[in-house]
C-alpha positions in Angstrom: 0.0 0.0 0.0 1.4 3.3 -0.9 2.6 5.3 2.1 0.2 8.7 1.0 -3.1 6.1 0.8 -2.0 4.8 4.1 -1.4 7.9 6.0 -5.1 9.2 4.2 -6.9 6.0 6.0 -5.3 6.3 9.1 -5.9 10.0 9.3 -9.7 9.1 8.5 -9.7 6.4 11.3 -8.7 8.6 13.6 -10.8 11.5 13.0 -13.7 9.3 12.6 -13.3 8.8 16.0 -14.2 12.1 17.2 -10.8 13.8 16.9 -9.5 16.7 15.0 -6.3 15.4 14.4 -4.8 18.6 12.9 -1.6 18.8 13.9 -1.0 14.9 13.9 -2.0 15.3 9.7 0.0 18.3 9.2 2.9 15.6 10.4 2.0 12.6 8.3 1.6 14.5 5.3 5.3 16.2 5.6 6.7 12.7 5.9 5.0 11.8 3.1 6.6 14.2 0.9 10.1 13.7 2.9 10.1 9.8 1.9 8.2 10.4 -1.4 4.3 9.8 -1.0 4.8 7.5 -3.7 6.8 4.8 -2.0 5.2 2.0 -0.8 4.5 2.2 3.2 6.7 -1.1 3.4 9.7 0.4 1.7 10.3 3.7 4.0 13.4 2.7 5.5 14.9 3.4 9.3 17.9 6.5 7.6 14.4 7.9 5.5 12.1 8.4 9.2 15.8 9.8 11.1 16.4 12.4 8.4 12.8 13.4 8.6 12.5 13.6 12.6 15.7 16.0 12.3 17.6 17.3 15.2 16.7 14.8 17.9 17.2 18.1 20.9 14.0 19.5 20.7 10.4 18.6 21.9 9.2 18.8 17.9 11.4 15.8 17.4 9.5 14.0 20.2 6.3 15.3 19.0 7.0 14.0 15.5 8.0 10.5 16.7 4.8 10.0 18.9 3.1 10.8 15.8 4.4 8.6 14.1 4.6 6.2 16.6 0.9 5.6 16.5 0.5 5.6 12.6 3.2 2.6 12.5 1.3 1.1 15.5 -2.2 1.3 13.2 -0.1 -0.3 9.8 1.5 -3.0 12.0 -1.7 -4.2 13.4 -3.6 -4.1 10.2 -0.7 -6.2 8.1 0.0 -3.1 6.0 3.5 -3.4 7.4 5.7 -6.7 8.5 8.2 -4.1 11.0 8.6 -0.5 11.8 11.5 1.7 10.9 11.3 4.1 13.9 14.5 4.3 15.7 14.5 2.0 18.5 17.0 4.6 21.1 15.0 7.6 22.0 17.2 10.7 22.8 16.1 12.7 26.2 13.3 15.0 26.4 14.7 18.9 26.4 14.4 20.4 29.8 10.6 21.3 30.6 9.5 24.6 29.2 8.7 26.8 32.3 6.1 29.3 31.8 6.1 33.1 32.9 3.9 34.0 35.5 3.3 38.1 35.6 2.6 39.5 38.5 -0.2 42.0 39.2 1.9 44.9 38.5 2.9 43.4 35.3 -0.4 43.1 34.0 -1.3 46.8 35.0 1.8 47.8 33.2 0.7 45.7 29.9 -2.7 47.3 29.9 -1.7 50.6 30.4 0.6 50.4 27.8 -1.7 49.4 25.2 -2.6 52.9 24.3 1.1 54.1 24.3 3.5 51.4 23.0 2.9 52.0 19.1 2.7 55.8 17.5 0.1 54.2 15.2 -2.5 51.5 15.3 -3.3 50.5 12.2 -5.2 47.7 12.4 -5.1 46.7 16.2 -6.9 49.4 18.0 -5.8 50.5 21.8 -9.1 49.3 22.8 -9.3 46.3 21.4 -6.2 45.1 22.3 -6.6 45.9 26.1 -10.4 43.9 26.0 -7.8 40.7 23.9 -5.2 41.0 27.4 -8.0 41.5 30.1 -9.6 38.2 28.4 -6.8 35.9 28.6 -6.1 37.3 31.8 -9.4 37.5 33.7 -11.2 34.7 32.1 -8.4 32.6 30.8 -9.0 31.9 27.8 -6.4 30.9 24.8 -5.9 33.7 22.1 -7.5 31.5 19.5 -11.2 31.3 21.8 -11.0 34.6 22.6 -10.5 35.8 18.4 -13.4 33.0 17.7 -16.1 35.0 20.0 -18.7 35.8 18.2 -21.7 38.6 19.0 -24.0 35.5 19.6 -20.8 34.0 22.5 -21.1 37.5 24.1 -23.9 37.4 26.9 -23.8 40.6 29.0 -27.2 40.2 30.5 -25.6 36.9 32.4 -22.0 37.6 32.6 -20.9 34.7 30.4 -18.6 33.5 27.4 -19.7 30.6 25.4 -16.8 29.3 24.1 -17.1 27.0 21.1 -14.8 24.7 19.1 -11.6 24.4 21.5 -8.7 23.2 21.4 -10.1 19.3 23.2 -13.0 19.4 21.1 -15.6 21.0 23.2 -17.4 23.7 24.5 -18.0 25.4 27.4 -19.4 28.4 29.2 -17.3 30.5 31.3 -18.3 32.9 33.9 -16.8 36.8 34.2 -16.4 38.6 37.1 -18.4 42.0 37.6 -15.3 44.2 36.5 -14.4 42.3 33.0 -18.2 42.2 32.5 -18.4 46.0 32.5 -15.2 46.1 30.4 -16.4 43.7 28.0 -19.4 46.0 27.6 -17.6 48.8 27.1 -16.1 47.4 24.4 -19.1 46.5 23.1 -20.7 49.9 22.9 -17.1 51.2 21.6 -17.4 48.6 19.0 -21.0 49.6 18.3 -20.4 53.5 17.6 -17.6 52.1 15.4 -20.2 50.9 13.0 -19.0 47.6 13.0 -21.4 44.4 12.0 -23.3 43.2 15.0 -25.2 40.1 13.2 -24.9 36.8 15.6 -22.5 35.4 13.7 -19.6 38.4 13.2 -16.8 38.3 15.0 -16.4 40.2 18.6 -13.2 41.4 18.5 -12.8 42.8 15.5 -10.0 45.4 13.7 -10.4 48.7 12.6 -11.6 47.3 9.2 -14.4 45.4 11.5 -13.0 42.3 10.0 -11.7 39.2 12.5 -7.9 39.7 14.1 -5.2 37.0 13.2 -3.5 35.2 16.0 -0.3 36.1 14.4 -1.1 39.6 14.5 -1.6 39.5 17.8 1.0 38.0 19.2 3.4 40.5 17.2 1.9 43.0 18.5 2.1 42.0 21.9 5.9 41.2 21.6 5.9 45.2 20.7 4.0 45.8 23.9 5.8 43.5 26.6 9.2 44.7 25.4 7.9 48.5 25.7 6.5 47.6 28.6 9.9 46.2 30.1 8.5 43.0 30.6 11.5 40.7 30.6 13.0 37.2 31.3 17.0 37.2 33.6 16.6 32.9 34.0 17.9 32.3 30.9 15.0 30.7 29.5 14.5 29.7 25.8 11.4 32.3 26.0 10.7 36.1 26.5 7.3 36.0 28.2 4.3 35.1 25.7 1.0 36.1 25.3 -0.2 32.8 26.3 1.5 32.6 29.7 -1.2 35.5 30.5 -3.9 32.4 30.8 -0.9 30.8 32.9 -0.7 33.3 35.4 -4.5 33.4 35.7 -4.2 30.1 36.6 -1.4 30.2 39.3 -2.8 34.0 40.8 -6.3 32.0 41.6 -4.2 29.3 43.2 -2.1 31.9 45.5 -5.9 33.6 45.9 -7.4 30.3 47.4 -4.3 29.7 49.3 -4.5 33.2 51.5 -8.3 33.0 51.5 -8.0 29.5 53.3 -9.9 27.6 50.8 -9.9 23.9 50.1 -7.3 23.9 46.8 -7.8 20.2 46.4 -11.5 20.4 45.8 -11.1 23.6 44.3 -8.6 22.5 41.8 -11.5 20.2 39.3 -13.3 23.4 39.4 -10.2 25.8 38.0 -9.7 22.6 35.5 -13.0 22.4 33.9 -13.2 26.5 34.0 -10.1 26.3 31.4 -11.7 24.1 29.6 -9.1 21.2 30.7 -10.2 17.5 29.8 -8.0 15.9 32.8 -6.5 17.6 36.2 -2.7 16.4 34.8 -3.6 19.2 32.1 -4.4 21.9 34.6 -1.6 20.6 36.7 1.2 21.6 33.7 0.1 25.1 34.4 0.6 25.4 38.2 3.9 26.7 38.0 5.5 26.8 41.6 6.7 30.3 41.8 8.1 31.4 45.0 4.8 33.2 45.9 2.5 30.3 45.4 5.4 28.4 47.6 5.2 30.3 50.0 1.2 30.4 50.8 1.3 26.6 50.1 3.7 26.2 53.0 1.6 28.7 55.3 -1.2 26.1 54.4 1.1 23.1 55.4 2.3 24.7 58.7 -0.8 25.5 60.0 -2.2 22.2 59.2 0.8 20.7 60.9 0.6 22.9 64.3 
């Protein structure tokens, strides 16, 4: 069986059975072309899959071979295949990638800055982007739910996001708090006198053309903002602070929150997974980054449970 028909039928398995399976394709069809889709799955041969999976030092590497891992697991069990050509010695994992967790301050500074940090705005309005931070931050959402709000995901009337279409496949509804209810509505009105489309289905945050924002243009601009903003990494980290870790530090400031307000985190913690939309706790559990703050009011909590 030729390796592009293969990789098509496994793709369709998996997808048929409920997953989206984007990335996972995007990989199966670049090996295709690296080996030649043309060659018969059989043929592809152990030096064809190495020079593919590249520099073995990086987490892509990793990511590629599990990918691949499964679809030689799928042709191995249905005979497509008599062995596999993955390599059999799997190199380390790269240290883990530690997230930035801003402070308070640091968020203030970011939103202030919006109206300041670029002498012109020509597509990304001030506005707009500081309604883009305070959503990642106070509802923690990813940038890609936040750009896919629609009017229609916008209720004001009951405080709530509908969130369609994420990254696990689902939806869910996520609740605001008073003060990003009213800025969310403030937006809304600014949006409105803009003349922008307010059908159900147009998007919510919206340019100054009225037409939907690009996650790439987003994230450029807030590399312009966090750097004017003096918003830097000193630990030698592969990363300057990204616009995602905003939904980390959401995460980790409602853990420090719980912790001084004496609350029960274990029972607590379900609640903070299925509010970002998590499917399992392990996934929420990757974002609890122990900073020295949340350290410090967890081992407040563990003294005075020991005394």
């Amino acid at each position: 069986m030729k390796l592009h028909d293969l990789i098509t039928e496994y793709v369709t398995f998996r997808k048929s059975l409920g997953q989206k399976f984007t990335s996972c394709e995007y990989i199966l069809k670049a090996f295709a072309r690296t080996t030649a889709a043309s060659t018969d799955a059989q043929d592809v041969d152990p030096d064809q899959v190495l020079c593919f999976l590249g520099n073995p030092a990086t987490c892509y590497w990793h990511r590629k071979y599990q990918t691949l891992v499964g679809f030689y697991y799928y042709a191995l069990s249905r005979g497509h295949i008599s062995s596999s050509p993955l390599p059999k010695v799997i190199p380390k994992l790269p240290p883990r990638f530690v997230p930035y967790i801003y402070t308070h301050d640091e968020v203030r500074r970011l939103l202030d800055a919006t109206t300041s940090f670029r002498k012109t705005h020509v597509l990304l309005e001030p506005h707009t982007f500081r309604i883009i931070l305070l959503l990642l931050y106070g509802a923690a959402l990813r940038i890609s739910e936040a750009l896919s709000l629609t009017m229609a995901d916008v209720d004001l009337a009951n405080g709530l996001l509908n969130i369609c279409g994420t990254k696990f496949y689902k939806s869910r509804l996520v609740p605001m708090c008073h003060h990003l209810t009213e800025a969310v509505d403030r937006y809304a009105q600014e949006r409105r006198s803009a003349g922008h489309e307010d059908i159900p289905e147009a998007p919510f945050l919206v340019g100054r053309t009225g037409q939907a924002l690009a996650i790439p243009t987003v994230q450029q601009a807030f590399r312009d903002l966090r750097t004017y903003a003096g918003i830097l990494r000193t630990d030698g980290a592969r990363y300057q602070p990204r616009l995602h870790d905003l939904r980390h530090a959401a995460a980790v400031n409602r853990l420090i929150a719980w912790y001084r307000a004496g609350a029960d985190v274990q029972k607590l913690l379900p609640k903070l997974s299925i509010y970002l939309g998590h499917v399992n706790l392990s996934s929420t559990q990757k974002y609890l980054t122990m900073t020295p703050e949340l350290l410090h009011e967890a081992s407040i909590c563990f003294e005075q449970y020991a005394l």
